[in-house]
C-alpha atoms as one frame of an Amber mdcrd trajectory, in Angstrom:
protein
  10.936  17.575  -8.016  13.156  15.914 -10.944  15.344  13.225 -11.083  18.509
  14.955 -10.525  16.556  16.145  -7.058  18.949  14.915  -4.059  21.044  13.332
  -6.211  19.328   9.749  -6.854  16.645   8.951  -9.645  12.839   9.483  -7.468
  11.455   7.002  -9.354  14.070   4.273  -8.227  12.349   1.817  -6.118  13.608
   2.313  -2.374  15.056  -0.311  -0.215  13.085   0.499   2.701   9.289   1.649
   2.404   8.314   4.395   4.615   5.560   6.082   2.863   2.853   4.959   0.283
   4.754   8.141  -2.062   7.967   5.431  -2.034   6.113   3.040  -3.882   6.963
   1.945  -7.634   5.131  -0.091  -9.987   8.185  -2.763  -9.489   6.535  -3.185
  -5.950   3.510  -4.627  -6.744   4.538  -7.703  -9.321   6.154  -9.534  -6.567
   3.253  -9.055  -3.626   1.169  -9.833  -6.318   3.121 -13.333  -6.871   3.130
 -13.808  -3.141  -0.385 -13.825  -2.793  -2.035 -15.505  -6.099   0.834 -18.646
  -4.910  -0.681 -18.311  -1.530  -3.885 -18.750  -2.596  -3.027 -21.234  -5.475
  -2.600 -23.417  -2.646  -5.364 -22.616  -0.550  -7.510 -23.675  -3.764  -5.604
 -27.004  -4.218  -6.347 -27.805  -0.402 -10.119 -27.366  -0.572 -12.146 -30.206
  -2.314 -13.879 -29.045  -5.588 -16.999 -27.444  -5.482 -16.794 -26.225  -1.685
 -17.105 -22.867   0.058 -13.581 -22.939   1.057 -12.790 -23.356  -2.983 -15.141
 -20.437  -4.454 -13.563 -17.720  -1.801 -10.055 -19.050  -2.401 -10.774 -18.434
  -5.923 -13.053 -15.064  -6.075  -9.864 -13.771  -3.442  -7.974 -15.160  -5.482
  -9.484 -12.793  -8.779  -9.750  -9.941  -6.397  -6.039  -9.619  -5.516  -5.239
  -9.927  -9.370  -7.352  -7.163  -9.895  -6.531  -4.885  -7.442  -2.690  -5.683
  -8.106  -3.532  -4.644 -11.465  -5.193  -1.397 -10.398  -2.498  -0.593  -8.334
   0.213  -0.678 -11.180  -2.064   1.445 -13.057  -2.247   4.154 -10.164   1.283
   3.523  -9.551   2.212   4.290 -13.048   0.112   7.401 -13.223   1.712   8.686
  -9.734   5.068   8.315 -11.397   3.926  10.411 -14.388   2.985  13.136 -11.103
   6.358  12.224  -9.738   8.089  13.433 -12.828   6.476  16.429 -13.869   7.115
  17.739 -10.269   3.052  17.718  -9.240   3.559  15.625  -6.046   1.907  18.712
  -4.039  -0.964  19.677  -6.346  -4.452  19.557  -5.103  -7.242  17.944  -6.075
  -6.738  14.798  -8.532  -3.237  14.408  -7.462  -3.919  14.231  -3.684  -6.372
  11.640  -4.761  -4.518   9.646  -6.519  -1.331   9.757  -4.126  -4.088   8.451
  -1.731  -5.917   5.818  -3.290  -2.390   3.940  -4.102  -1.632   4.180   0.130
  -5.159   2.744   0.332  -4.265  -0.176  -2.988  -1.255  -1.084  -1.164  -2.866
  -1.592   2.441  -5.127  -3.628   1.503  -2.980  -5.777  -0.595  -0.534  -5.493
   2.127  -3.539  -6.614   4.858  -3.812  -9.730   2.850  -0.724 -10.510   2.824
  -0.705 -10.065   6.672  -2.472 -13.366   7.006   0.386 -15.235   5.519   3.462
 -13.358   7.004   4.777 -17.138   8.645   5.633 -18.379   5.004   9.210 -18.488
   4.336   8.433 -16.324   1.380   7.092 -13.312   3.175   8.858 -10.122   2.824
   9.005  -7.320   5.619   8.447  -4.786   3.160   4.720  -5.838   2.686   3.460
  -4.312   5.472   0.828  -1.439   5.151   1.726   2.393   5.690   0.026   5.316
   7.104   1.492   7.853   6.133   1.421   9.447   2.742   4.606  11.228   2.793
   7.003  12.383   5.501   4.680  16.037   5.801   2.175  14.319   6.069   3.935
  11.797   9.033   4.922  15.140  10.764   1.237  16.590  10.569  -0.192  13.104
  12.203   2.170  13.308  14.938   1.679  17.033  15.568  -2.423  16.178  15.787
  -2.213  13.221  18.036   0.739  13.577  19.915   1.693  17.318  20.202  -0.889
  18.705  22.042  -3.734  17.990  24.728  -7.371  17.079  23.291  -8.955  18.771
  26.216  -9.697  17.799  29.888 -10.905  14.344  28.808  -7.426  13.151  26.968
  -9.190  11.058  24.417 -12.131   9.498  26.670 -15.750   9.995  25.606 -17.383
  13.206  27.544 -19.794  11.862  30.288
């Protein structure tokens, strides 16, 4: 895959997020905003030298970071994206997983704050990798039976 490939630049951010493979590096600076404001505030609320305090702030370092480690996947997935690797095994499948699993949990965060007026839709965590890999899930858990017990535990 290129960027000529169906006519649009693949590294483009998308308007709609379907799978973690849509995600850009311009993604993460504003989630990233989002939640260090969030918390900003959380730390303001709670009187110095509480618990409330330290695990605003130690979230607070933790989101930085693993915005920051998400940009760096992001930008080496783009590198894949380019060079037309997107389907390589090994390191690449690794990497095109780890920034589904960066994003969720950034995205689960988030979650906890999705009634603020600054809350965007688009945070929301994804499952799916690509759309193969959407059509392989579906085929496993909803295109055939699992057996005579359908998902319950055998006796």
């Amino acid at each position: 895959m290129n960027r000529d490939d169906f006519g649009r630049d693949v590294l483009a951010p998308v308007e709609i997020l379907e799978f973690s493979d849509d995600l850009r590096v311009p993604d993460v600076q504003p989630l990233q905003k989002f939640l260090v404001a969030r918390l900003d505030e959380l730390i303001d609320a709670a009187p110095e030298g509480s618990g409330a305090r330290f695990t605003a702030v130690r979230l607070k370092d933790l989101v930085r970071n693993d915005a920051l480690h998400l940009a760096d996947l992001l930008g080496e997935w783009e590198d894949v994206v380019e060079a037309g690797r997107t389907h390589q095994v090994g390191h690449v499948q690794r990497l095109r997983q780890d920034v589904g699993i960066w994003w969720n949990r950034l995205c689960a965060t988030a979650a906890h704050f999705h009634g603020h007026p600054d809350y965007r839709p688009r945070w929301r965590e994804l499952r799916f990798l690509c759309l193969e890999h959407a059509e392989i899930i579906e085929q496993v858990e909803g295109g055939f039976s699992r057996g005579v017990y359908e998902g319950g535990a055998h006796p």
